[in-house]
C-alpha positions as CSV (number, residue, x, y, z in Angstrom):
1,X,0.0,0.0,0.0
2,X,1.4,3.3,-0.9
3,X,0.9,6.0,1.6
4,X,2.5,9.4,2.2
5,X,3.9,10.0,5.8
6,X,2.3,12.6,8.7
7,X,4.9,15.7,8.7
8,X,3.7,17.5,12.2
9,X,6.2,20.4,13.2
10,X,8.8,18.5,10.5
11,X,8.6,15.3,12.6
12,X,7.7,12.5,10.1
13,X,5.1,10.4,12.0
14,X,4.6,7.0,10.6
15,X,1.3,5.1,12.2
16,X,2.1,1.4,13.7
17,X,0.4,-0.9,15.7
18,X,1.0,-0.6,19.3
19,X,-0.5,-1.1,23.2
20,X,-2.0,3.0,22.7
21,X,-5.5,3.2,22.9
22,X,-7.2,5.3,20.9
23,X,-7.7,8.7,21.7
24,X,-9.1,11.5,19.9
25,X,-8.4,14.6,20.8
26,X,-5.9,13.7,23.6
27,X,-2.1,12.7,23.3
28,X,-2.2,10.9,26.3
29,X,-4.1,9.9,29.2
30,X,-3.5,12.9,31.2
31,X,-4.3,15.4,28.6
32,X,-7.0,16.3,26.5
33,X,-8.4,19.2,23.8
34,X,-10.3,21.6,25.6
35,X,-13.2,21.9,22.8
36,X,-15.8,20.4,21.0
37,X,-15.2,17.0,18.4
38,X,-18.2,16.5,16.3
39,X,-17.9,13.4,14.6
40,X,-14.4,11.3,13.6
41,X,-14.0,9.1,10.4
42,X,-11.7,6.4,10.6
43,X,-9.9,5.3,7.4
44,X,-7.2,2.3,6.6
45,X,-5.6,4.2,4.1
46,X,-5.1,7.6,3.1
47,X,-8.2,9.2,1.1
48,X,-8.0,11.6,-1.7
49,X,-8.6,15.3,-1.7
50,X,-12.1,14.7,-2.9
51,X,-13.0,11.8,-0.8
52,X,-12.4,14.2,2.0
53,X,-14.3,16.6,1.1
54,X,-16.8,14.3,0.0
55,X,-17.2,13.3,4.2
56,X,-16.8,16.9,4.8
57,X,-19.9,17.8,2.8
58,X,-22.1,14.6,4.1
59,X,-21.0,15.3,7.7
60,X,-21.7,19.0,7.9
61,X,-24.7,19.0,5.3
62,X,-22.7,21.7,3.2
């Protein structure tokens, strides 16, 4: 499967399997986004410019 790595602040993050759970909007147990998360899509590969905004549009209804 051909992907393209994360960059985040020049670190190159590359996803693997490990004991983490999975946490959105936190980076670890003791911290977490202090906001609102509507609704999270889940993908096993990376999507396409238009399939995003393809979710984006069904998800927000615009």
């Amino acid at each position: 499967m051909d992907t393209t790595n994360l960059d985040y602040r020049r670190a190159v993050i590359v996803p693997q399997r490990g004991k983490a759970p999975f946490l959105v909007g936190a980076r670890d147990l003791s911290s977490f986004f202090q906001g609102a998360i509507g609704k999270v899509a889940i993908s096993g590969k990376e999507l396409s410019r238009m399939r995003i905004e393809q979710h984006f549009s069904v998800m927000t209804g615009r």
